[in-house]
N, C-alpha and C positions, 0 to 999 in steps of 0.2 A: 504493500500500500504506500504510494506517494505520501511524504510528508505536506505540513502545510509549509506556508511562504512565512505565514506570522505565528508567535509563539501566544496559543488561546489564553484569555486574561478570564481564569477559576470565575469570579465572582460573576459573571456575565451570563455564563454557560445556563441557567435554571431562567434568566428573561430572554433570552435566545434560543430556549424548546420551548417555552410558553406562546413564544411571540409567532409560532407555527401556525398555518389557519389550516387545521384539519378537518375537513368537512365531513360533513356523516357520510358513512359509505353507504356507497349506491347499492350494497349486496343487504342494506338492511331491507327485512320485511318481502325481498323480491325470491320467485324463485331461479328465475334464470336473469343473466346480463350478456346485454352485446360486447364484444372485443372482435377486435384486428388482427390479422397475424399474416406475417408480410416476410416472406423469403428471399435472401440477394445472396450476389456472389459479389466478390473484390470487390469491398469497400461500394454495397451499394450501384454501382455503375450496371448489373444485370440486376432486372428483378425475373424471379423465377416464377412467385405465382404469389397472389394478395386476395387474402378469403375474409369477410368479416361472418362474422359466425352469432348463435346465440347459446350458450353453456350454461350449467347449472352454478348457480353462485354458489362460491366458495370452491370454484375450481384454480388449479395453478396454471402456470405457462406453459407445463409441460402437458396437462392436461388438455390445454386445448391446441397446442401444438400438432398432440396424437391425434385431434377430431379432422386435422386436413393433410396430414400428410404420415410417411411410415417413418417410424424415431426406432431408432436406434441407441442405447443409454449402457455407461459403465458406473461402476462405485455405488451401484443400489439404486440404481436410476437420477442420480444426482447427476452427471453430466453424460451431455447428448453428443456422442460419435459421430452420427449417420442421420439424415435426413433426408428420404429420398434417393437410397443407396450412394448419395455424395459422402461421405467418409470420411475419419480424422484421419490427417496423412501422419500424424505422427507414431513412428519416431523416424522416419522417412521424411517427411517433409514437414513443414514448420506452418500446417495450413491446418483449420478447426474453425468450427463454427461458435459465433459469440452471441450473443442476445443483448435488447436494450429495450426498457420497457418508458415510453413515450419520451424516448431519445439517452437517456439515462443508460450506462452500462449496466448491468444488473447488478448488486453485491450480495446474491445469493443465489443457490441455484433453481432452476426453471422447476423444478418438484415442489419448494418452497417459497414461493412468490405467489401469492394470492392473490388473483387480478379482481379489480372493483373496473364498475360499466364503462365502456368507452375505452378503457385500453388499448394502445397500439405496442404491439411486440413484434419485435423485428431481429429476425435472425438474418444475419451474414455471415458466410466462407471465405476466411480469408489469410494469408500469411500472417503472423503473429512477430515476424522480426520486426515490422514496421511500428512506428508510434504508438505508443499503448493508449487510447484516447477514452476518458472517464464520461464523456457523453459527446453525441453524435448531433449536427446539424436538421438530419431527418428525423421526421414527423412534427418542428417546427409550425405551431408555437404550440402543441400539447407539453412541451417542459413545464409551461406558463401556467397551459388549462386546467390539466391532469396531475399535473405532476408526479410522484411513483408512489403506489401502493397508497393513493385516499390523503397524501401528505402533502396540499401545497402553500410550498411561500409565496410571501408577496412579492413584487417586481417594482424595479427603479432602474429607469433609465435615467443612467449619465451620459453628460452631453458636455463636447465643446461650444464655448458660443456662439460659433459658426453654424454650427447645426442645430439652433433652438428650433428653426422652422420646423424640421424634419423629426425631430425630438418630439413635440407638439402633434405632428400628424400621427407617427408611431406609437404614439399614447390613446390618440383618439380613434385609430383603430384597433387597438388592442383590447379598448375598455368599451366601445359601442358594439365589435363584432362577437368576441371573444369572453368580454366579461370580466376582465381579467383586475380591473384597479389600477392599474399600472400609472405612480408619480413619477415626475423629473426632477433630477439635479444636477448639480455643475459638480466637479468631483472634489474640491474642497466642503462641500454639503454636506457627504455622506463619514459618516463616522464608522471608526472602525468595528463598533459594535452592528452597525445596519449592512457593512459589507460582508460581516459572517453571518447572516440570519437571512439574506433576501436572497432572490434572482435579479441579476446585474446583467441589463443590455446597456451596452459601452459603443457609443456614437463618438468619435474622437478621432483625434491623427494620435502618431506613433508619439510626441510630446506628452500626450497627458500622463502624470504620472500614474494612473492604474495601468493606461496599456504599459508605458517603460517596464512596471515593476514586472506584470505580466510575460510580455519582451524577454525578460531579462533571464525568467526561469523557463524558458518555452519548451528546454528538456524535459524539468522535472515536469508539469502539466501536462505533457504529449500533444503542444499545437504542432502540425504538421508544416505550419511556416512562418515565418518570424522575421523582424527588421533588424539590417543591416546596415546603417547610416539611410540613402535614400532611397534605397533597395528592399523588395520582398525576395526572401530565400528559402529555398525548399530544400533541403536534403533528403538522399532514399535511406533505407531501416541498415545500411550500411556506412551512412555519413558520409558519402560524397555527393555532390552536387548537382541537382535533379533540374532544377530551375532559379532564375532572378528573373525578376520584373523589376521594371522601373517607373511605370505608371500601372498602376494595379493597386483593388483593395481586397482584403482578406478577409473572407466569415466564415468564424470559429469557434468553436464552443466549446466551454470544458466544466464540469462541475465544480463547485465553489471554493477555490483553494484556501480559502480565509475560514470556511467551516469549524470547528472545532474539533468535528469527529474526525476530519479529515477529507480528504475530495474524490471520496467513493464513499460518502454517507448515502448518497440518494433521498439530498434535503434541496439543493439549488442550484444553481446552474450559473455561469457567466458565458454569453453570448456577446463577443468583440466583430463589431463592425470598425473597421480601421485601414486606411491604406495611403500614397505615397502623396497623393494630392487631396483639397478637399471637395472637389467636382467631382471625381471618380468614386468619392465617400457618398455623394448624394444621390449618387445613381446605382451605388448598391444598397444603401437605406430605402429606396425604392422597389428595389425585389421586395424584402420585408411587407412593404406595408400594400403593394399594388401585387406581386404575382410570385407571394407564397410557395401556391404548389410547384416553384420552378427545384424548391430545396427539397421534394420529398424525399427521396431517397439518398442526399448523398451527404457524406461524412462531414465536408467544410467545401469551403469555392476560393478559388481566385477569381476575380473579376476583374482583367482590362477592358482598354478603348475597343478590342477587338471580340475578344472570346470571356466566353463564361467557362474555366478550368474547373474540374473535379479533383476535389483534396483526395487522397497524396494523387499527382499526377503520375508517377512514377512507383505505382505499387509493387510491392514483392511480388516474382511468379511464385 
């Protein structure tokens, strides 16, 4: 488990699980719930098949996994092999299938994960050399809605002042469509107590100091790319040099590395919109807030003047 960035301040920790909006579950009183369950290969870029289904509440992931496709399972059914005769290549090869439930890696297994109504679980096949990433840009914005397992926080968007507009619009569609609450601040606003307890969407250039700090650890997080003076840089799961852009922005997402459980709690999420100019920043703040479904399936994006790129570009065979 990745460490955090900051050392958690004790006395905080008991108004930081309080300050949790845990909503009743949807499995109360019901006897079935709908959920999603959505199959890809490498880092999302194939999807295989996308079933929404209806199960008996109080079922897991792996259980409704088994209602659409054939599972395959070692260690007592705690992890999944085979899905559709695709296979863990290991110890041959360094490819296995991961789950993430409403974008969130999972930190538990698919046997013991209890899905509440409206769930999206999303297994991918994929090399495991590459960046370990604690939640995925797909199913955007259920991080927000859903959050994992009946748990969500609230959300603050930070913003440069450049981008209040965009800030402003992104709130007001998060919170008219979505439903979500979602306030703004400038990143001197937010205190270190409200950066470990919330979901942080970060509108900004590579200056602000959340992205810097952000930047600065992009290994230990597992962003798959990161600034280099006035460069975006991608390396492959081997450390050499995949890509640079030099006008391009990046959206990336990783769970909360300010958390106090750590950033595989599957409590919040930080979603960085950030890149080399601030034109090319408002025109990927624009996917966001106008066309969504362009992120469903894929891990993170580079965005230039030219091409919309799939994070990692250069994934492990």
């Amino acid at each position: 488990m990745k460490k955090n960035l900051l050392i958690a301040i004790p006395i905080v920790v008991i108004a930081i699980i309080s300050a949790y909006h845990l909503y009743p579950s949807e499995n109360q009183n019901q006897e079935t719930i709908s959920a999603t369950i959505i199959i890809t290969k490498n880092f999302g870029r194939e999807v295989i098949q996308e079933n929404t289904l209806t199960i008996p509440a109080g079922s897991s992931a792996l259980d409704a996994l088994k209602k659409v496709a054939e599972v395959e399972t070692s260690y007592g059914g705690g992890f999944v092999t085979s899905i559709n005769n695709m296979k863990s290549g290991y110890p041959d090869e360094k490819s296995d299938w991961f789950y993430y439930v409403n974008g969130f890696f999972a930190n538990k297994g698919a046997s013991n994960y209890i899905m509440t109504g409206g769930d999206s679980i999303r297994w991918d096949y994929h090399n495991w050399e590459s960046q370990s990433q604690s939640a995925i840009l797909a199913d955007y914005p259920k991080h927000f809605v859903k959050g994992y397992g009946g748990k969500i926080s609230p959300t603050v968007i930070i913003y440069d002042d450049e981008f209040s507009t965009e800030a402003s619009k992104l709130k007001k569609q998060l919170n008219s469509q979505h439903g979500i609450n979602a306030t703004c601040m400038q990143a001197e606003e937010v205190s270190n107590t409200e950066k470990m307890r919330v979901n942080l969407i970060i509108l900004a250039t590579p200056n602000n100091p959340i992205v810097s700090e952000l930047n600065e650890n992009h290994q230990k997080i597992g962003f798959i790319a990161f600034f280099d003076r006035n460069l975006i840089i991608e390396k492959d799961h081997k450390g050499s040099l995949c890509g640079q852009y030099s006008n391009a922005c990046m959206i990336q997402i990783t769970q909360n590395v300010w958390n106090p459980k750590g950033n595989l709690a599957c409590e919040n999420v930080i979603l960085v919109i950030s890149g080399t100019n601030a034109e090319i920043i408002r025109s990927s703040i624009d996917i966001l807030i106008q066309d969504s479904y362009e992120l469903e399936s894929y891990f993170g994006l580079i965005i230039t003047e030219q091409n919309t790129l799939i994070l990692p570009t250069c994934p492990a065979d």
